[in-house]
MARVODO-488056 format. One record per residue (C-alpha): x, y, z; residue in one letter. Coordinates in steps of 0.1 Angstrom, whole numbers, plus 5000, padded with zeros to 4 digits. Layout:
+------+------+------+------+
|    x |    y |    z | code |
+------+------+------+------+
|    X |    Y |    Z |    A |
...
+------+------+------+------+
END
This chain:
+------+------+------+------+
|    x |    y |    z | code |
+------+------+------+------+
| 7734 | 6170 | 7264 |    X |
| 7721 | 6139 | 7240 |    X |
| 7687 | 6127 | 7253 |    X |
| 7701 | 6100 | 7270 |    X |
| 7707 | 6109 | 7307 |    X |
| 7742 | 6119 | 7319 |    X |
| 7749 | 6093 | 7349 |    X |
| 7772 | 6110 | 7375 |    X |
| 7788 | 6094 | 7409 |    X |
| 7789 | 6117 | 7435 |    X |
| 7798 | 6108 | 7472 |    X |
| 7788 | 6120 | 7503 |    X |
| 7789 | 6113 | 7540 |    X |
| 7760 | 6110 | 7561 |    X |
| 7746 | 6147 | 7568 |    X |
| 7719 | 6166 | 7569 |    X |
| 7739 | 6195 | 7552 |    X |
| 7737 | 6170 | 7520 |    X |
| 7704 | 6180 | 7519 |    X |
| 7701 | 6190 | 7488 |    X |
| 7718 | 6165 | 7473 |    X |
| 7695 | 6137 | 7487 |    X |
| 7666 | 6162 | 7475 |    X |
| 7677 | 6165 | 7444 |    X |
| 7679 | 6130 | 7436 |    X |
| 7647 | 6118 | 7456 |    X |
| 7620 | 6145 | 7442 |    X |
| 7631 | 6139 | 7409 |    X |
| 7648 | 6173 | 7399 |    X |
| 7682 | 6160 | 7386 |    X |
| 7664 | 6134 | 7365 |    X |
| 7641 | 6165 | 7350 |    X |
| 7678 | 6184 | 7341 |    X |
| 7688 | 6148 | 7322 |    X |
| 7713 | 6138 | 7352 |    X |
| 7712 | 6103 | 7360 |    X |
| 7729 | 6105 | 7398 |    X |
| 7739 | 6080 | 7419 |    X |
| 7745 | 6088 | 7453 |    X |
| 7773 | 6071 | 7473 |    X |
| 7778 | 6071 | 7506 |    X |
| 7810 | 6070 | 7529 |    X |
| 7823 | 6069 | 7565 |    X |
| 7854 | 6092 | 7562 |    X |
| 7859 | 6125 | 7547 |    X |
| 7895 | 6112 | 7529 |    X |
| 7877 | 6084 | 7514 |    X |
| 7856 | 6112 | 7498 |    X |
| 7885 | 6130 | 7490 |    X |
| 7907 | 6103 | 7474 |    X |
| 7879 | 6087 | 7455 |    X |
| 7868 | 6121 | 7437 |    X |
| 7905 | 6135 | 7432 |    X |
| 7911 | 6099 | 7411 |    X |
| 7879 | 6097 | 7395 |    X |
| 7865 | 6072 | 7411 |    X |
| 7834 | 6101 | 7418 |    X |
| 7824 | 6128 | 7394 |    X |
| 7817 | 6152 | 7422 |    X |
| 7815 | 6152 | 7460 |    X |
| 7795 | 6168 | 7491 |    X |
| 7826 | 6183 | 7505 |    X |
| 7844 | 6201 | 7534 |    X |
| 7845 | 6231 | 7520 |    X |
| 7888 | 6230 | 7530 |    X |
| 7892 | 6201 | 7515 |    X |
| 7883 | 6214 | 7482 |    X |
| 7910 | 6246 | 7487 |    X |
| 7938 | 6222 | 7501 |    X |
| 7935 | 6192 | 7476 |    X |
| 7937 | 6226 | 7453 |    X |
| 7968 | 6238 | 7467 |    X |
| 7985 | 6206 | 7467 |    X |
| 7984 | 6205 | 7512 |    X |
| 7985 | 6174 | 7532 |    X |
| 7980 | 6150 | 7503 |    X |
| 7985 | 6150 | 7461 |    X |
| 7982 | 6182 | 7444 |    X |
| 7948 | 6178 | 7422 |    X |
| 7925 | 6212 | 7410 |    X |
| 7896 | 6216 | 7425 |    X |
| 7864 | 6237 | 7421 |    X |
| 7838 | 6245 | 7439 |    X |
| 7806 | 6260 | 7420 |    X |
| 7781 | 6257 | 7446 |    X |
| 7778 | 6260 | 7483 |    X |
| 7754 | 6235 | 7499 |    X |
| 7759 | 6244 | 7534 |    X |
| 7771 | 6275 | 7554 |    X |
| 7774 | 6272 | 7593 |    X |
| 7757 | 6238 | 7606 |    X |
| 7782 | 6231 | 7629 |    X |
| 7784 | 6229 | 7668 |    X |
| 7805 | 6221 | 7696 |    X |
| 7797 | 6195 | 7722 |    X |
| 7812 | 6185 | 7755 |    X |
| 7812 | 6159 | 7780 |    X |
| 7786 | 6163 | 7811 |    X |
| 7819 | 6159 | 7830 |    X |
| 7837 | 6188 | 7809 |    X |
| 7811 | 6204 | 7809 |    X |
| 7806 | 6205 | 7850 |    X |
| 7843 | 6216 | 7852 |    X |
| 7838 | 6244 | 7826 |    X |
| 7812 | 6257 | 7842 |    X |
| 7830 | 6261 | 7876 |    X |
| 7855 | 6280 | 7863 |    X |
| 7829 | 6299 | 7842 |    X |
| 7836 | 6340 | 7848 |    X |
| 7805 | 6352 | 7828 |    X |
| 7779 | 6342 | 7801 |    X |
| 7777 | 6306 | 7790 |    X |
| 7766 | 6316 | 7758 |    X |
| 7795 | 6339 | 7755 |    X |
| 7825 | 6318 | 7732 |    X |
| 7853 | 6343 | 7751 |    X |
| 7838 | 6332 | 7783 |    X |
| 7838 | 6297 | 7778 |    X |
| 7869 | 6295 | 7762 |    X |
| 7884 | 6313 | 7791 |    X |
| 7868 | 6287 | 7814 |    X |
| 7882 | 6259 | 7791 |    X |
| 7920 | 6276 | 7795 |    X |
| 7915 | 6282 | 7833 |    X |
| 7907 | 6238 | 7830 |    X |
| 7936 | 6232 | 7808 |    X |
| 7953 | 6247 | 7839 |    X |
| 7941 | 6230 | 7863 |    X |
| 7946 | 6197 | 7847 |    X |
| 7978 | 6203 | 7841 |    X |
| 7985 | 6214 | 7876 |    X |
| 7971 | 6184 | 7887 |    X |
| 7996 | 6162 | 7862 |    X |
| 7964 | 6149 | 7848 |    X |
| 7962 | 6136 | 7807 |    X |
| 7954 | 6166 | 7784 |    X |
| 7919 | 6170 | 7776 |    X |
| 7912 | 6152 | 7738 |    X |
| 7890 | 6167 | 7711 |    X |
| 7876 | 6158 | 7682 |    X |
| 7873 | 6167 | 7643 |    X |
| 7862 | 6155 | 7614 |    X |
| 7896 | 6161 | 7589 |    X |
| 7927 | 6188 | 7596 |    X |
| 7914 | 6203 | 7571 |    X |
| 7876 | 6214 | 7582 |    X |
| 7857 | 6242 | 7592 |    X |
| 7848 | 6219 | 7624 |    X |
| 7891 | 6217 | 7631 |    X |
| 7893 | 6261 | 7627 |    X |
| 7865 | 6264 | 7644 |    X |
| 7878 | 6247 | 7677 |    X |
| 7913 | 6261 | 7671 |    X |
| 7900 | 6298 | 7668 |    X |
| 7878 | 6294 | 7698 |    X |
| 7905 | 6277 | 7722 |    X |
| 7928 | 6300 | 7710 |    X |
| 7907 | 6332 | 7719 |    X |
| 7905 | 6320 | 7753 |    X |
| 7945 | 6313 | 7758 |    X |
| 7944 | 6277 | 7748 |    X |
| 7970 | 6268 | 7723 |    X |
| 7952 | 6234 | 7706 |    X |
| 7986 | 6221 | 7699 |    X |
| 8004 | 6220 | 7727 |    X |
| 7976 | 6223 | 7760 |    X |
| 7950 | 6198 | 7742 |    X |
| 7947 | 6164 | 7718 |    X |
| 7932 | 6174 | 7686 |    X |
| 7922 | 6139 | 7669 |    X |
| 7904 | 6132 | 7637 |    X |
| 7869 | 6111 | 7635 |    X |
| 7843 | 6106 | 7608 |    X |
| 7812 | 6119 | 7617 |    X |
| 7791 | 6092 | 7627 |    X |
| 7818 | 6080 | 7652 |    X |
| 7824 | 6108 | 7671 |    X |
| 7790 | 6103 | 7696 |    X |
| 7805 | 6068 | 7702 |    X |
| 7843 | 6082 | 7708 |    X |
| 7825 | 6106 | 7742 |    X |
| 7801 | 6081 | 7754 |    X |
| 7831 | 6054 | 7760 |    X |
| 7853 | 6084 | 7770 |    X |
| 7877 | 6081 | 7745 |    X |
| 7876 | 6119 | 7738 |    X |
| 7861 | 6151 | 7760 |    X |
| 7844 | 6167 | 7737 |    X |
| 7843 | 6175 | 7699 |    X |
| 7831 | 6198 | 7666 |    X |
| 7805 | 6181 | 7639 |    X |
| 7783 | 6190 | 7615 |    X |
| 7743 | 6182 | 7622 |    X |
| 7729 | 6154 | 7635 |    X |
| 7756 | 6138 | 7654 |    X |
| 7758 | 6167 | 7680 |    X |
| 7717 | 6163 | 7683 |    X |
| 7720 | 6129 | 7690 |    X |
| 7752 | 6128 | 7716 |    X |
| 7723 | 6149 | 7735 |    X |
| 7698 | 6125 | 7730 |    X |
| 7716 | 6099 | 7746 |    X |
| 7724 | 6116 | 7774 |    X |
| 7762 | 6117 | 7772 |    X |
| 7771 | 6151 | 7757 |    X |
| 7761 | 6187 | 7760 |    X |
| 7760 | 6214 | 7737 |    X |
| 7780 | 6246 | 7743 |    X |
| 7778 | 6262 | 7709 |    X |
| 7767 | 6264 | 7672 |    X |
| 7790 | 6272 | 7651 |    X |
| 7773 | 6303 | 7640 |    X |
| 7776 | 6320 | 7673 |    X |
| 7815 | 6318 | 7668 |    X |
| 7811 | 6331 | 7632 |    X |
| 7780 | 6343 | 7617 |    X |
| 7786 | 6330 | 7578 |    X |
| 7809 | 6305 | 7572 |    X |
| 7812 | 6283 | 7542 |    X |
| 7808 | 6245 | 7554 |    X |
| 7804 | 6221 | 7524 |    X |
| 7803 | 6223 | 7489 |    X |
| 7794 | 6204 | 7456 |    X |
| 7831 | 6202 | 7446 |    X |
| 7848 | 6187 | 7412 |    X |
| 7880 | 6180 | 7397 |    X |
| 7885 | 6215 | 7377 |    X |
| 7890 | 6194 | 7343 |    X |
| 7860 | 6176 | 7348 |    X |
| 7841 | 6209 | 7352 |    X |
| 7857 | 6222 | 7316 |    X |
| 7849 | 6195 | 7299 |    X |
| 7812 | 6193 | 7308 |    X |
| 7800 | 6227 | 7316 |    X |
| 7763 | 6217 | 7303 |    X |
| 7764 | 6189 | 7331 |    X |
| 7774 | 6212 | 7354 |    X |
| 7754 | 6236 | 7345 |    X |
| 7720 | 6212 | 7350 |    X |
| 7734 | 6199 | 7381 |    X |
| 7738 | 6234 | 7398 |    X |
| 7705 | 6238 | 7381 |    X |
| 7690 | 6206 | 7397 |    X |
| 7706 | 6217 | 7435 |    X |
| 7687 | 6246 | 7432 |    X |
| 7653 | 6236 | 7426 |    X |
| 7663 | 6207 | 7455 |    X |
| 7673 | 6238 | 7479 |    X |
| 7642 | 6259 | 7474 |    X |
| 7618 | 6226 | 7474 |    X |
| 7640 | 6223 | 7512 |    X |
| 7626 | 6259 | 7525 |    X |
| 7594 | 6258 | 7510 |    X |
| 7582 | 6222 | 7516 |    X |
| 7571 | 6209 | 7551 |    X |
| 7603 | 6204 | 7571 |    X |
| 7585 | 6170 | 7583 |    X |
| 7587 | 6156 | 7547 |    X |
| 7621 | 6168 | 7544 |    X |
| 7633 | 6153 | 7579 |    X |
| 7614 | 6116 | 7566 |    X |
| 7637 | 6119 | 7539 |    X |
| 7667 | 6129 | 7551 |    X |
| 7662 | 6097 | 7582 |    X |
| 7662 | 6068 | 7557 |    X |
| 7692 | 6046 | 7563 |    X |
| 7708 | 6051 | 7531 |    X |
| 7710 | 6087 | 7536 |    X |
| 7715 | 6101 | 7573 |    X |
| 7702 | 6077 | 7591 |    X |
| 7692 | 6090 | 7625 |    X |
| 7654 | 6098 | 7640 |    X |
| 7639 | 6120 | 7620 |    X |
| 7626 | 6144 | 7647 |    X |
| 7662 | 6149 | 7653 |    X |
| 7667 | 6162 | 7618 |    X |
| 7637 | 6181 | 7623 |    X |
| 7651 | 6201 | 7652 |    X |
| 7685 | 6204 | 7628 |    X |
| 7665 | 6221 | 7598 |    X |
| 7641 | 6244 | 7623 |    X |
| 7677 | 6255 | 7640 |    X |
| 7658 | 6245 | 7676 |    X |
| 7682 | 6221 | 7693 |    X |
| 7683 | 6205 | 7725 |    X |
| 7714 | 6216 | 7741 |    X |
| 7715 | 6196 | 7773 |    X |
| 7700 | 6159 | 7786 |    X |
| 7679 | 6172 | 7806 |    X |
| 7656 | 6189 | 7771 |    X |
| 7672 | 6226 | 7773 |    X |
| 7672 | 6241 | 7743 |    X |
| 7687 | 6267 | 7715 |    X |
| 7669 | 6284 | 7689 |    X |
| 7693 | 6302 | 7660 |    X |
| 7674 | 6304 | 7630 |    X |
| 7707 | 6310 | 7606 |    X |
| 7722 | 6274 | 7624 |    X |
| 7723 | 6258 | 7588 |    X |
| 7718 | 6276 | 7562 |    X |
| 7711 | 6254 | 7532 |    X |
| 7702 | 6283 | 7506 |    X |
| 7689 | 6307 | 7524 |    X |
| 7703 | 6346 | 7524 |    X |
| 7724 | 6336 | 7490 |    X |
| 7740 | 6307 | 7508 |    X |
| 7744 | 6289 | 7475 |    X |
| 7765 | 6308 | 7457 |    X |
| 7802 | 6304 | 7462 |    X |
| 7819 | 6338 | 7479 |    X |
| 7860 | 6337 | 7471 |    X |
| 7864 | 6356 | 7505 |    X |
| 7858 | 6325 | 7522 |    X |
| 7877 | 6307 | 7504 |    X |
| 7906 | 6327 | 7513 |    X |
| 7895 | 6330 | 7550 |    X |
| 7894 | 6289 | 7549 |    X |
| 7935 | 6293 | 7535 |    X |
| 7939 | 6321 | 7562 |    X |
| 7932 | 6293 | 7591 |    X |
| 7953 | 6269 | 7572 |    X |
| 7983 | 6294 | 7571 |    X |
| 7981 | 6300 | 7609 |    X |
| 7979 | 6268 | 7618 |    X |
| 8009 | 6256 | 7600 |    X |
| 7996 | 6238 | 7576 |    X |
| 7998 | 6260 | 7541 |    X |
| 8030 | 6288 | 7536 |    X |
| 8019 | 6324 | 7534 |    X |
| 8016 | 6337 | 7492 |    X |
| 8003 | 6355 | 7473 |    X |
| 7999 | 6329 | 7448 |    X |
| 7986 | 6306 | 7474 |    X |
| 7955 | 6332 | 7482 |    X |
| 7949 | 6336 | 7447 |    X |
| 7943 | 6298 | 7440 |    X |
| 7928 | 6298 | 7473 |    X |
| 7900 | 6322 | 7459 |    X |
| 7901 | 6303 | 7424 |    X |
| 7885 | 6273 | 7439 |    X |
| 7850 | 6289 | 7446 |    X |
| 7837 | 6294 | 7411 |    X |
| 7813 | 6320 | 7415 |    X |
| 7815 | 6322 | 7375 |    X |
| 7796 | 6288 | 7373 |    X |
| 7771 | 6297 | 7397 |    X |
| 7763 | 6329 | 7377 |    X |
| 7763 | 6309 | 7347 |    X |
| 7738 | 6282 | 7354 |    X |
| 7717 | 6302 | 7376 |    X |
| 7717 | 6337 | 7365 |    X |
| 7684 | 6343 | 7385 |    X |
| 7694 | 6334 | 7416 |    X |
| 7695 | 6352 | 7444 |    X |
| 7714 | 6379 | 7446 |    X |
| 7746 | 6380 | 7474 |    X |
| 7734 | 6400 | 7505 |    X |
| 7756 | 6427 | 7504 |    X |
| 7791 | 6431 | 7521 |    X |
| 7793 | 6444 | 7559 |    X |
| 7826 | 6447 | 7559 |    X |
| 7837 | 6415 | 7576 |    X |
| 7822 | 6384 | 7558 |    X |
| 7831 | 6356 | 7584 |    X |
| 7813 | 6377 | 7616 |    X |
| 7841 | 6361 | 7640 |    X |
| 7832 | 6364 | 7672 |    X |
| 7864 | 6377 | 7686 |    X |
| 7900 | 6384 | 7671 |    X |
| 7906 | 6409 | 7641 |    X |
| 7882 | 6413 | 7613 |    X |
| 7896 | 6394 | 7581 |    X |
| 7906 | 6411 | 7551 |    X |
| 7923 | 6393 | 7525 |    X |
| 7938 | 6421 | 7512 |    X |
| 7964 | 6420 | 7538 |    X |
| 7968 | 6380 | 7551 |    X |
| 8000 | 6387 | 7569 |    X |
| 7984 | 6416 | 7591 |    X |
| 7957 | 6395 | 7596 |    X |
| 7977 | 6365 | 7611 |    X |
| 8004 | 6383 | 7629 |    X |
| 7970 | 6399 | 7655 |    X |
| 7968 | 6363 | 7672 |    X |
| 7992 | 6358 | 7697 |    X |
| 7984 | 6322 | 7692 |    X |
| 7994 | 6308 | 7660 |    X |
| 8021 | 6284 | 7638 |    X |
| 8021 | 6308 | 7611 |    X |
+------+------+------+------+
END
């Protein structure tokens, strides 16, 4: 790299799971690895997509499917991909309406901390909607292609709801969807931190789960590239993966008040910054009335080897696309499925980081249904009785 500073474009959409991004930038530490970066904000994940799969960005925070389908050429132009770095795992939760929420809970048949139980609850709804010839219950996501969309699916589905045909499923950008259930324009929906926080807040939604009491490790966003852009300038790489390092280190050793000041200017998240408090400290108020959930693995920003890419989820991600219709089963497919988290470049630029925790055997931790093994994808698919696949 010449002593001149590399300037780099990279957008993002309005998260706290960006932290490290913003962190990066505002302490300083991509400037000390000779990266110029300019942050850009968006509203909708496609706009991130589009504008880093033309060029218009050098890299992007990213749903972490977005990365494998633009990859395998699903649900839009075919351009490569890569992912070297993972700056979020879990971080995710599902919220409901109060009125949802009070016809869940009548039909609840055990814990309401149990997924299994309240997705039985939510089919034993479905039912009685339907009964009643009311409109289907809406839901929403951020993209078709998002951990949030796989992570309702998989949990309606466990409970005997089939998300295409008993339910809507309809796409929002993040910061819209607290708006969407307050004027009652969906029931209930699956985001990434703060906008479930502040639905809460405001009185008009309730939280049933985090994400990470579905699964225990799922890959959420990630610093993703065009794959040519990556070959051609592997030392700015490199100091960038170096740079988000430092930022997610500075993130769990500094005091989570600074972090949350940061992380509540406008131009980044833009939301109270006691509610991105509660986000990093994985203590959230679940209910209006200032119930709340502690889980100290909700986000995990770098913690327990977070950061470094694992192909295993990338196939899982390709797994959920397969069932739901939306990619053909291959073996090719899996392959450049697992090609798109570049472990390789992790190692590479950081070759003291933390270590992987080791394997248990099932790396997703789902909370019901088979454990995944991407050895065998067909196996794995044909055990849900629900399914497109």
């Amino acid at each position: 790299m010449t002593a001149e500073r590399e300037h780099l474009r990279i957008g993002f959409i309005p998260l706290a799971d960006a932290a490290a991004l913003f962190v990066a930038v505002d302490k300083g530490f991509a400037a000390q690895e000779g990266l110029d970066v300019e942050l850009v904000q968006e509203v909708s994940w496609s706009n991130v997509r589009d504008k880093l799969n033309i060029g218009m960005f050098d890299a992007a925070h990213l749903l972490a499917p977005i990365a494998v389908a633009s990859s395998l050429g699903v649900g839009h132009v075919k351009t490569p991909i890569v992912a070297p770095y993972n700056l979020a795992m879990n971080g995710n939760a599902i919220t409901v309406s109060p009125t949802l929420h009070e016809a869940m809970r009548a039909r609840l048949d055990g814990d309401a901390l149990d997924p299994l139980a309240t997705a039985r609850a939510l089919a034993r709804v479905v039912a009685d909607r339907k009964a009643a010839q009311a409109e289907p219950l809406t839901f929403g996501m951020t993209f078709p292609f998002s951990g949030h969309n796989y992570q309702l699916r998989y949990w309606m589905a466990a409970g005997g709801v089939d998300p295409d045909e008993d339910v809507r499923l309809v796409v929002l950008p993040p910061p819209y969807m607290v708006g969407s259930l307050a004027q009652g324009h969906v029931d209930g929906f699956c985001v990434g931190a703060p906008w479930n926080s502040v639905a809460v807040d405001l009185g008009v939604g309730h939280i049933l789960h985090f994400s990470v009491e579905l699964f225990s490790r799922c890959a959420e966003k990630s610093l993703a590239m065009r794959e040519h852009f990556a070959l051609e300038h592997p030392n700015v790489v490199a100091a960038l993966l170096r740079a988000l390092h430092r930022a997610a280190r500075f993130v769990a050793e500094a005091d989570p008040h600074e972090i949350a000041a940061l992380l509540a200017r406008p131009d980044r998240v833009g939301v109270d910054a006691q509610v991105i408090l509660r986000t990093l400290q994985g203590r959230l108020k679940v209910t209006p009335d200032g119930a709340t959930r502690e889980n100290a693995r909700y986000l995990l920003l770098g913690q327990e080897g977070a950061e470094r890419p694992d192909p295993t989820q990338a196939a899982w991600l390709y797994a959920q696309m397969a069932r739901w219709g939306q990619a053909p089963v291959s073996p090719a497919h899996l392959d450049a499925a697992k090609n798109v988290f570049r472990a390789d470049l992790f190692d590479a630029a950081l070759p003291s980081a933390t270590a992987p925790p080791p394997p248990t055997g099932d790396a997703i931790g789902a909370f019901s249904g088979p454990v995944f093994d991407d050895r065998d994808i067909g196996a794995y698919l044909s055990a849900f009785p629900i399914r497109r696949a």
